[in-house]
C-alpha positions in Angstrom: 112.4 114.1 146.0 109.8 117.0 145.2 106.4 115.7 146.8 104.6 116.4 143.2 107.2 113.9 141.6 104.7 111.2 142.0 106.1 108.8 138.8 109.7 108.9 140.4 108.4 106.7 143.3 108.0 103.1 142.9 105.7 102.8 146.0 103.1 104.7 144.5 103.5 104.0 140.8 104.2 100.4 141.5 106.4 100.8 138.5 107.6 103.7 137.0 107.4 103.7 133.2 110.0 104.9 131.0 108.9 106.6 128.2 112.2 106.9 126.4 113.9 103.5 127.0 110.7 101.4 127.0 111.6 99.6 130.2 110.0 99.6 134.0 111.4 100.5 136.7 113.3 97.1 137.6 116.7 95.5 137.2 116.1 95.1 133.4 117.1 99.0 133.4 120.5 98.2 133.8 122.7 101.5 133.4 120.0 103.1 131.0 118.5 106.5 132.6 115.7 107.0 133.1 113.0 109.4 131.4 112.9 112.2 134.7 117.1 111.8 135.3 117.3 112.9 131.3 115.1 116.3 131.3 112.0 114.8 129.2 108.5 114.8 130.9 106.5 111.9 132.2 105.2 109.4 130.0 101.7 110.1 130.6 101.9 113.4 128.6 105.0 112.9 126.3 103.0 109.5 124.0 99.9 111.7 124.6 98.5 111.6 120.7 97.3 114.5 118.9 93.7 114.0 117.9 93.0 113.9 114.5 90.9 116.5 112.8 89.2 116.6 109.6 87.5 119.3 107.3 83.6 118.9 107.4 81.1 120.8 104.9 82.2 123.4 102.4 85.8 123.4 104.3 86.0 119.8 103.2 87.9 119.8 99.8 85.7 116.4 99.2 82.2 117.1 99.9 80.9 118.9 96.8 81.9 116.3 94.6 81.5 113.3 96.8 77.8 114.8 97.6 77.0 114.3 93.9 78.4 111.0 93.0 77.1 109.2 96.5 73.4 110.7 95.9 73.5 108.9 92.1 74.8 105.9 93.4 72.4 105.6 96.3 69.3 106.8 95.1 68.2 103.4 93.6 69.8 100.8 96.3 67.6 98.9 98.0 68.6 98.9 101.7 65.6 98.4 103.5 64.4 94.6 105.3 64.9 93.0 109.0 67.0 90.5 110.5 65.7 88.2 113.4 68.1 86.9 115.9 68.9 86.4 119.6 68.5 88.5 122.4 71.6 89.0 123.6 70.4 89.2 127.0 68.5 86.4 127.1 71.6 84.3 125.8 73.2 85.4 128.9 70.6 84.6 130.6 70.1 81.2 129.5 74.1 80.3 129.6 73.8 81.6 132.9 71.3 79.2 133.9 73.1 76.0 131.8 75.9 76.8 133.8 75.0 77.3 137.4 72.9 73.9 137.9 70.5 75.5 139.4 67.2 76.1 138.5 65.9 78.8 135.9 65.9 82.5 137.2 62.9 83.8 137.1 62.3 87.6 134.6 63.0 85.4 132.0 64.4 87.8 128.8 62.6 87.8 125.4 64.1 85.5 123.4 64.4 87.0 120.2 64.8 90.6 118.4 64.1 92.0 115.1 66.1 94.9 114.1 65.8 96.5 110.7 68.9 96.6 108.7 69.4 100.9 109.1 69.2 100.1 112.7 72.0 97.7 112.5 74.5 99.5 110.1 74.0 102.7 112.6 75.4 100.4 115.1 78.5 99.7 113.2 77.9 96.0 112.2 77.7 94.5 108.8 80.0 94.9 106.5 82.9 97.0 107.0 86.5 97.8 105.1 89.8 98.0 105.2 92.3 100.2 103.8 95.9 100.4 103.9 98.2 103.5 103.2 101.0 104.7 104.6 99.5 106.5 108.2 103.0 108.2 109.2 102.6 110.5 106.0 100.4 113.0 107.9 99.4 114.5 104.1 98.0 111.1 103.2 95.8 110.5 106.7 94.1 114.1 106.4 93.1 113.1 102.6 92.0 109.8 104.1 90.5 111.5 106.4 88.9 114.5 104.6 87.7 111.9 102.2 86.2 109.5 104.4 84.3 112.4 106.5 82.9 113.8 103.4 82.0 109.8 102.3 79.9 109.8 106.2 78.6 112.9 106.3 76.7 112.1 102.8 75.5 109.1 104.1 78.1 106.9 102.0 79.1 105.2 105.4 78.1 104.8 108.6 81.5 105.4 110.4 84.9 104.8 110.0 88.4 105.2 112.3 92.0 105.6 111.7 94.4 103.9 113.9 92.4 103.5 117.2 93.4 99.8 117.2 94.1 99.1 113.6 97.4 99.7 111.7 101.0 98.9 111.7 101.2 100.6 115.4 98.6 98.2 116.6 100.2 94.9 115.1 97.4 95.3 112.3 99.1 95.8 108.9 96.6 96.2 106.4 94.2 98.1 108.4 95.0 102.3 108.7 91.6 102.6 108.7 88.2 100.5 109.2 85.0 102.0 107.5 81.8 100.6 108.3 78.9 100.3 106.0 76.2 97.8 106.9 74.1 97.2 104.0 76.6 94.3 101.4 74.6 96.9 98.2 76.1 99.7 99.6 79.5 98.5 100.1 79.3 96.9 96.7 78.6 100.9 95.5 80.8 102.3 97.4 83.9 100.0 97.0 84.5 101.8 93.8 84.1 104.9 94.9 86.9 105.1 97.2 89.1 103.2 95.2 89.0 106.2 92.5 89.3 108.5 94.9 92.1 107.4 97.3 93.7 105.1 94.5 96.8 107.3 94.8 97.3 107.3 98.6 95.8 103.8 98.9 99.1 100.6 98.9 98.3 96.9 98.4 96.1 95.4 101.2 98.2 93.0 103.7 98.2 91.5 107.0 95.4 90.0 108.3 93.0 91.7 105.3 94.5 89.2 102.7 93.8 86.5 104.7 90.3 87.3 106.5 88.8 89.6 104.2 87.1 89.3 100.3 87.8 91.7 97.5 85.3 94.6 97.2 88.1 95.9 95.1 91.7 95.6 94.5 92.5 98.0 96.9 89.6 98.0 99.1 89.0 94.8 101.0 86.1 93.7 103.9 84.3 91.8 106.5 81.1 90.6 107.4 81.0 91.8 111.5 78.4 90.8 113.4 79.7 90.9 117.7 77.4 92.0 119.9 74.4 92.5 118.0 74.1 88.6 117.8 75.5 87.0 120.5 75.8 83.3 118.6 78.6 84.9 116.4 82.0 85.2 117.1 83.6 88.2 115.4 86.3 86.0 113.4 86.3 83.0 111.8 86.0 82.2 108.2 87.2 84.6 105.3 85.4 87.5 104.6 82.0 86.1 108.0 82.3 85.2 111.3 81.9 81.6 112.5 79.3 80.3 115.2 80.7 80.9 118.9 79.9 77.1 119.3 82.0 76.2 116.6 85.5 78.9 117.7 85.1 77.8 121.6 84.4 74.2 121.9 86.7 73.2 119.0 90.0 71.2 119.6 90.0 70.7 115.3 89.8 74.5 114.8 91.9 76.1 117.8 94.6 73.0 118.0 94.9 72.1 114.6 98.3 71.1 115.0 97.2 68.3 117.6 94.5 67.1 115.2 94.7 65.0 112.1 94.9 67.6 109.1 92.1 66.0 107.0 90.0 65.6 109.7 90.8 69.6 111.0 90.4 70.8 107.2 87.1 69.1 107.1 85.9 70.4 110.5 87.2 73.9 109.1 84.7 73.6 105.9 82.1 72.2 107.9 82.0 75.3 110.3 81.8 77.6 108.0 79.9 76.6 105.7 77.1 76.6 108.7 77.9 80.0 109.4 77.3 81.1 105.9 74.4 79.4 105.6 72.9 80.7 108.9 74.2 84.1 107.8 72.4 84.0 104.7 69.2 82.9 106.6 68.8 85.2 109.3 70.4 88.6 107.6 69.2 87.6 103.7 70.1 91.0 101.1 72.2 92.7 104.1 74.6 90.0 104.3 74.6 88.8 100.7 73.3 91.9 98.5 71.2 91.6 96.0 73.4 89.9 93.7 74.0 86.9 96.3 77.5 87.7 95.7 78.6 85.3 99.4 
């Protein structure tokens, strides 16, 4: 064995994956060859992905246009407020000392934050979509793509990603791409907007998106995300928000519903989210309801 045929030795990889027959290197293998004994190259380099790239500026066949409808549609949202909430690290810090017993640690964290709403769409929390199309159709993901890059550098969104963890690949039907927005007025703006202009590439949301998400628009559904910014909210739970970590950890009703009586889960199920809502509506006001209090 060549000394630079690393992957061929089970001593150094442990076990030797096999790009072509989706097996390890083990007894499962049977009479199947494996990847080196048929000519193809290690794994490592043959499911290497090609990166994706889209047009930006006057390359992109989406930015004049997209430019002039985004700046009439923006120009008289209001988008501008604070939300209070939790210092993530001082939650830590205070489960830590819950936990251990012991008594406080001293450098006790600041309790709470304020962070204005800009701050926490630039982050990639609030509200986000989901879009479905068909991502193996490499003409449809660059005008997904084209569109969608046009759509962030105007200032439409705030991000967005295809694949990476969504879509059919990923066990994710339903969500080829995930755009963030923030602010619940902009996505209420927006939602139409890429539904005219991706209508044709854009198929029926499923998966997951019919069940967790609300209509923006037929095509375009979306979440409430909250993780990390506030550490008292899970990042599922209810349709369309999260629910209180409190309530998805310490609750046989909600996570063993089978092993519960169903009227008593089903009223533990409206109970929790109905507190999540409301807290929601509390601490993040116009971001997480719009202006319309549409939640």
């Amino acid at each position: 064995m060549d000394d630079n045929e690393w992957w061929k030795d089970p001593t150094v990889t442990g076990k030797a994956p096999l790009g072509n027959v989706g097996n390890s290197l083990s007894e499962k293998n049977g009479d199947k060859k494996t990847w080196w004994d048929q000519g193809l190259p290690p794994v490592q380099d043959q499911d290497e992905p090609k990166p994706l790239v889209f047009a930006k500026g006057a390359d992109n066949p989406f930015f004049n246009s997209v430019s002039k409808i985004v700046e009439s549609r923006l120009k008289d949202l209001d988008l501008d407020g604070e939300a209070e909430m939790l210092n993530p690290a001082w939650w830590e810090w205070n489960k830590r000392n819950q936990t251990s017993g012991r008594l406080r640690e001293e450098n006790e964290p600041v309790q709470t934050r304020k962070l204005i709403f800009q701050e926490i769409a630039s982050q990639g929390k609030g509200w986000k979509f989901h879009l479905n199309f068909d991502a193996q159709d490499p003409a449809k993901v660059q005008t997904v793509g084209n569109f969608l890059t046009a759509m962030e550098e105007c200032g439409a969104i705030t991000a967005f990603k295809i694949g990476k963890g969504g879509g059919k690949e990923s066990d994710a039907p339903g969500k080829e791409a995930t755009v963030y927005i923030g602010h619940r007025n902009k996505a209420n703006a927006m939602a139409p907007i890429i539904e005219e202009a991706l209508g044709g590439v854009l198929d029926d949301p499923e998966g997951d998106a019919l069940k967790d998400d609300v209509v923006f628009t037929p095509l375009v559904r979306g979440r409430f995300e909250i993780t990390n910014l506030d550490p008292e909210f899970h990042q599922y739970g209810a349709k369309g928000h999260p629910l209180l970590r409190d309530d998805m950890r310490g609750s046989p009703q909600w996570q063993r519903t089978s092993m519960v009586d169903e009227q008593d889960s089903a009223r533990f199920k409206k109970e929790a989210t109905a507190r999540a809502n409301s807290c929601l509506k509390e601490r993040y006001g116009v971001f997480y309801t719009g202006s319309q209090a549409a939640v």
